[in-house]
Residue frames as qw, qx, qy, qz and C-alpha x, y, z in Angstrom:
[[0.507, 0.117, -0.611, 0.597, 4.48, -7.03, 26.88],
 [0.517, -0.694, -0.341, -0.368, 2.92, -6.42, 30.06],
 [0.237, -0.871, 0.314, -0.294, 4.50, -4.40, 33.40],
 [0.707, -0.537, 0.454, 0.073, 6.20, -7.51, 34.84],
 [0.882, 0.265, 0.185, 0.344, 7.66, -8.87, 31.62],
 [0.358, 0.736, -0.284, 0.500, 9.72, -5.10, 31.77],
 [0.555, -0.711, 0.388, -0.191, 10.01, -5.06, 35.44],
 [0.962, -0.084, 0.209, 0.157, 11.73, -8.86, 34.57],
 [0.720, 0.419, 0.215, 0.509, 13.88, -7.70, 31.66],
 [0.120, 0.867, -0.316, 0.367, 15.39, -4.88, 33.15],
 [0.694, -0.655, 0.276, -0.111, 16.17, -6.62, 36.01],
 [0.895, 0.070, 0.244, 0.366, 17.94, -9.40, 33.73],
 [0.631, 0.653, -0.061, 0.415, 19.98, -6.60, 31.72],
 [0.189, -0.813, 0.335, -0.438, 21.28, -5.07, 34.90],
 [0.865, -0.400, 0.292, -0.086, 22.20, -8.60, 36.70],
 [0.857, 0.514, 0.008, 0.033, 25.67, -9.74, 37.04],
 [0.266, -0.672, 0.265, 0.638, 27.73, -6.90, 36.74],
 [0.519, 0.384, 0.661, 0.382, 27.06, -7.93, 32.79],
 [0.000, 0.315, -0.217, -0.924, 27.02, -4.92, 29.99],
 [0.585, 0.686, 0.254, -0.350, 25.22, -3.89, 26.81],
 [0.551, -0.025, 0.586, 0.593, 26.24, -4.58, 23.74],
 [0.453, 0.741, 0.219, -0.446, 25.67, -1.55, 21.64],
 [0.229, -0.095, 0.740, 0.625, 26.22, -2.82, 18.03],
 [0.314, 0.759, 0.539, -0.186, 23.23, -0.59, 16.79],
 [0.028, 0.521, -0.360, -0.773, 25.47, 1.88, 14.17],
 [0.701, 0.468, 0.461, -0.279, 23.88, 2.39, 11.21],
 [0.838, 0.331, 0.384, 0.203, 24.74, 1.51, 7.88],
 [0.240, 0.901, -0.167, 0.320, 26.39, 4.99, 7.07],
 [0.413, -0.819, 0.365, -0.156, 28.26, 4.97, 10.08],
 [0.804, -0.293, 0.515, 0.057, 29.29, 1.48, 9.97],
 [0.713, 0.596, 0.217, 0.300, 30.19, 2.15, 5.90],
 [0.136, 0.948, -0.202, 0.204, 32.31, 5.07, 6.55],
 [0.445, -0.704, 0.554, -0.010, 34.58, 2.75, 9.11],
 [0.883, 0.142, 0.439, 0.080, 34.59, 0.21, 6.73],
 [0.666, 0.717, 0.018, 0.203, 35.64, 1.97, 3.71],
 [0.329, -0.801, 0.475, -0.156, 38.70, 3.45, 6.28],
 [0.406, -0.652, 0.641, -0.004, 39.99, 0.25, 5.93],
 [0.279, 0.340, -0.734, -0.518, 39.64, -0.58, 2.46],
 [0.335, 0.213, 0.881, -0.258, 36.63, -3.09, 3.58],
 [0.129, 0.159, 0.562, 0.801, 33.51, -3.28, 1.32],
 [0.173, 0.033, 0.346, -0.921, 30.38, -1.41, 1.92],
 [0.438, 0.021, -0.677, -0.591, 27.74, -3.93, 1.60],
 [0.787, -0.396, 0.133, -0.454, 25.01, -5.61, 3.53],
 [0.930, -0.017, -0.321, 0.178, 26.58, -9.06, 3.08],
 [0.439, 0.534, -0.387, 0.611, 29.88, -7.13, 4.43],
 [0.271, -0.482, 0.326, -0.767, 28.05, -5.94, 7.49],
 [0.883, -0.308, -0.028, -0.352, 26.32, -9.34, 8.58],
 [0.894, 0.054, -0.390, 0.215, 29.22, -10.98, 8.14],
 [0.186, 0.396, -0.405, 0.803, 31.25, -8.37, 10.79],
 [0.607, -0.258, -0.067, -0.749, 28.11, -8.69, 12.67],
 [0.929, -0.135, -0.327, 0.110, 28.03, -12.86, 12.72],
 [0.458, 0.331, -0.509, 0.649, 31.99, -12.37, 14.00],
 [0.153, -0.356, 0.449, -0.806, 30.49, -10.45, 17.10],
 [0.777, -0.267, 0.030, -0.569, 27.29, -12.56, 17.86],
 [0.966, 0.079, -0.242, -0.034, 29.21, -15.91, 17.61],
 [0.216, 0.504, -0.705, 0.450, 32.21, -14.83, 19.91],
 [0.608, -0.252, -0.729, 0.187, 32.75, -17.71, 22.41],
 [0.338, -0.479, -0.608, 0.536, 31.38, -17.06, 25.98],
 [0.203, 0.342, 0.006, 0.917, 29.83, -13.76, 24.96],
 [0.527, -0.691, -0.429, -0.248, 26.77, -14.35, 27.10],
 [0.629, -0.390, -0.336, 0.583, 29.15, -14.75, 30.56],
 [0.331, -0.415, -0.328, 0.782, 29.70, -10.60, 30.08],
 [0.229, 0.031, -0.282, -0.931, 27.01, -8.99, 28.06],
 [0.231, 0.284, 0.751, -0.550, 23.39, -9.25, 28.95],
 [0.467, 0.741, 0.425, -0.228, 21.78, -7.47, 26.28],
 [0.312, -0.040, 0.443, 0.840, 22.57, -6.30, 22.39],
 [0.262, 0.785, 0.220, -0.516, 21.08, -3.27, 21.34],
 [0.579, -0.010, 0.621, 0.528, 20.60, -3.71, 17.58],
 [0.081, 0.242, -0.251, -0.934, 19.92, -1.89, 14.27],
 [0.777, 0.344, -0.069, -0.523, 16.85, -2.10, 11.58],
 [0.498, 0.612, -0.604, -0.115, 19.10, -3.87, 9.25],
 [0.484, 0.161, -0.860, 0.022, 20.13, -6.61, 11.83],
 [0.553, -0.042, 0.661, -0.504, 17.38, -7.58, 13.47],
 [0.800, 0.397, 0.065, -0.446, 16.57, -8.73, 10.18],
 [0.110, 0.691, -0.708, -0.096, 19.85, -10.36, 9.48],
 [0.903, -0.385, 0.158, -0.109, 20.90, -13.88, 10.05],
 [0.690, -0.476, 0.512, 0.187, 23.70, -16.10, 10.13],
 [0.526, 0.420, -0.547, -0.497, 25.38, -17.64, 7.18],
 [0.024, 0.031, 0.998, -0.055, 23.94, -21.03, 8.44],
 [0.450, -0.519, -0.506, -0.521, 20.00, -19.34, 8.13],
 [0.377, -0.561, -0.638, 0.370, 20.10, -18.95, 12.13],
 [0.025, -0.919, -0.227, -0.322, 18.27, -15.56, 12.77],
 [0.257, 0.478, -0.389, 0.745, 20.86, -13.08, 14.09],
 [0.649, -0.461, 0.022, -0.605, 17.85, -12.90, 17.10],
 [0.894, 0.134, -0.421, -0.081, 18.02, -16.27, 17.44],
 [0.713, 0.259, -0.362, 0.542, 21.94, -16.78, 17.91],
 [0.069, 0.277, -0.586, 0.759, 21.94, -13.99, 21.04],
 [0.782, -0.367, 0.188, -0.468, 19.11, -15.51, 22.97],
 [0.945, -0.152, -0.186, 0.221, 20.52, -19.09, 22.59],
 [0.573, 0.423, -0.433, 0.553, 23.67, -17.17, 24.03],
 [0.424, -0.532, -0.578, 0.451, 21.70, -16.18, 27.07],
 [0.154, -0.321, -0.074, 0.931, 21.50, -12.33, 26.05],
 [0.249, 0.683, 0.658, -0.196, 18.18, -10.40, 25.24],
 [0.242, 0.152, 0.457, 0.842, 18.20, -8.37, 21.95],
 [0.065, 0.803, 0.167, -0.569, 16.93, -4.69, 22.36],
 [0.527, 0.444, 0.506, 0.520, 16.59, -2.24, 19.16],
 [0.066, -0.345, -0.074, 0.933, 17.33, 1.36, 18.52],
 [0.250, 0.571, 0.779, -0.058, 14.20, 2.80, 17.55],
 [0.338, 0.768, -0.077, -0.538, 15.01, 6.47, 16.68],
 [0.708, 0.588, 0.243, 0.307, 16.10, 7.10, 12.96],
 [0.549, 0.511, 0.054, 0.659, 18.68, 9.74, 13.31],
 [0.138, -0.762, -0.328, 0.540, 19.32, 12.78, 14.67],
 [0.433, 0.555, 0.372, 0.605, 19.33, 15.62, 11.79],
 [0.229, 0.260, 0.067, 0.936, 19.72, 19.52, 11.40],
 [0.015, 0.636, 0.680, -0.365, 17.11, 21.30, 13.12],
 [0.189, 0.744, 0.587, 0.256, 15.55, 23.80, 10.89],
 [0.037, 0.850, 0.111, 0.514, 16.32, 27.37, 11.16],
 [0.682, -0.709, 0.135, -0.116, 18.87, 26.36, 14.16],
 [0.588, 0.648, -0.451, 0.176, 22.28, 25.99, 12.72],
 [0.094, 0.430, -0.796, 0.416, 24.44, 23.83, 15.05],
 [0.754, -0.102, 0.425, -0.490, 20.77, 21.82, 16.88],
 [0.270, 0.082, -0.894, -0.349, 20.27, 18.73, 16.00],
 [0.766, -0.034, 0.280, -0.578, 16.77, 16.85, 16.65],
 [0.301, 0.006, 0.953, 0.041, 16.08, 12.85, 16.83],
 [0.626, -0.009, -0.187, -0.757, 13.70, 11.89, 14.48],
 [0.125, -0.115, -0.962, 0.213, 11.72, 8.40, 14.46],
 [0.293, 0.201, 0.688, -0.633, 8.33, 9.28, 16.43],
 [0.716, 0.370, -0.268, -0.528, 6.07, 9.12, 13.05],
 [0.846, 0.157, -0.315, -0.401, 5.60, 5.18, 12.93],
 [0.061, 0.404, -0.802, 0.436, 7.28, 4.36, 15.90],
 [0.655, -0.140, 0.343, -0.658, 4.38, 2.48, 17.37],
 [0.813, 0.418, -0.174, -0.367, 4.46, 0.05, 14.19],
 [0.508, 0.516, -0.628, 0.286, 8.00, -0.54, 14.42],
 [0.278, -0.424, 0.730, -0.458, 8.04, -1.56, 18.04],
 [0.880, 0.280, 0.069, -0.377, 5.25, -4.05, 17.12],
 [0.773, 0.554, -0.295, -0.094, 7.32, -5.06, 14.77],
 [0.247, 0.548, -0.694, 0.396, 10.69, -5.66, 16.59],
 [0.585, -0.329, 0.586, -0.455, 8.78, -7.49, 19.53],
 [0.935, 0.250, 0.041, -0.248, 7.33, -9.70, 16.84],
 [0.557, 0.757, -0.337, 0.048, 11.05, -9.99, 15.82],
 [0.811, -0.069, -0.462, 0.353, 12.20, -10.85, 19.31],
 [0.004, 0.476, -0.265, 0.839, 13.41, -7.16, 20.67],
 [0.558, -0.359, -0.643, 0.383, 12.97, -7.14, 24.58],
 [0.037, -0.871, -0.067, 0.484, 13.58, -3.13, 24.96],
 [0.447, 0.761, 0.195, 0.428, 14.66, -0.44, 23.06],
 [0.451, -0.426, -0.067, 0.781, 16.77, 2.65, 22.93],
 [0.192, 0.943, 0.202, 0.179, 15.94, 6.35, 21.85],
 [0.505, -0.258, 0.062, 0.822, 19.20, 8.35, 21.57],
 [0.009, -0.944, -0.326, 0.047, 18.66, 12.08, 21.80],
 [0.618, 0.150, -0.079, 0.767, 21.36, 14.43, 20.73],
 [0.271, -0.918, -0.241, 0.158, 21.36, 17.39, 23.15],
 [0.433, 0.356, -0.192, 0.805, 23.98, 20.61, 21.76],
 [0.377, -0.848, -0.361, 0.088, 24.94, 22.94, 24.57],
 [0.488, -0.282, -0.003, 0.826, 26.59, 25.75, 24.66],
 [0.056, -0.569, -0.257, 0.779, 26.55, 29.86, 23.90],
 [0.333, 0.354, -0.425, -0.764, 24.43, 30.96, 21.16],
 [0.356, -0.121, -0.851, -0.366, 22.36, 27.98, 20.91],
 [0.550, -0.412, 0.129, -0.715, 18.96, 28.26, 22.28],
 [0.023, 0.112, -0.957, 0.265, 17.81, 25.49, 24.81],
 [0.405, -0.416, -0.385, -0.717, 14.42, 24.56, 24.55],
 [0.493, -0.681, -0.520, -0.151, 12.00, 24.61, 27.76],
 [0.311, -0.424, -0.211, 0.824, 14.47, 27.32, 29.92],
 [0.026, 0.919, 0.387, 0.069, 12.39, 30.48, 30.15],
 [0.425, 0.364, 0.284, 0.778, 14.37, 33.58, 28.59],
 [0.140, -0.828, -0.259, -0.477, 11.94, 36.40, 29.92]]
């Protein structure tokens, strides 16, 4: 992808007045609300909750872009149309979350850190090849007393 194909494709996700669709929760997350409501916790379970959202009528008219997971960019329909597919022919450009988590930080009780940047290069590759347009890195920042901040100087 080359400066004007992003300069193009931000422009399109911001035109409108049109949102994001963030239907990037991951499989834990999206198991834990499932099982809440006696649903089962399976992949087939999740594409098919998944299809339900890509295949709502007129969803292009007020969502520009869907920011998706690992899991369903690889997904498809239960007709074989690629989950990819099915929101471009709706007129909306499928983005992918690209960290992996955010986890304990080491010896820092209450931090959390994103991980992801180990074979993140591959995976974007991959997801363009897949169709992805952009991405998202989500960063969990804790603030508050007793928890260090990193790059504020202390001295």
């Amino acid at each position: 992808m080359n400066a004007q194909d992003l300069i193009d494709t931000a422009r399109m996700l911001v035109a409108d007045y049109k949102g994001l669709l963030a239907m990037d929760e991951s499989n834990p997350t999206c198991n834990k609300r499932f099982a809440k409501l006696g649903i089962p916790q399976t992949e087939e379970a999740r594409r098919a909750y998944r299809e339900l959202i890509i295949t709502t009528p007129g969803l292009g008219e007020y969502i520009s872009g869907a920011i998706l997971y690992d899991e369903t960019i690889r997904q498809q329909k239960q007709d074989g149309t690629l989950f990819v597919q099915a929101i471009t022919d709706a007129g909306i450009i499928p983005g992918i979350k690209v960290d992996i988590g955010a986890k304990d930080m080491a010896g820092h009780p209450g931090e959390k850190i994103t991980e992801g940047l180990d074979g993140l290069r591959d995976r974007l590759k991959e997801y363009f090849h897949k169709g992805a347009r952009f991405a998202k890195w989500r960063a969990v920042i804790t603030i508050g007393v007793g928890i260090s901040q990193p790059g504020l100087y202390r001295g």
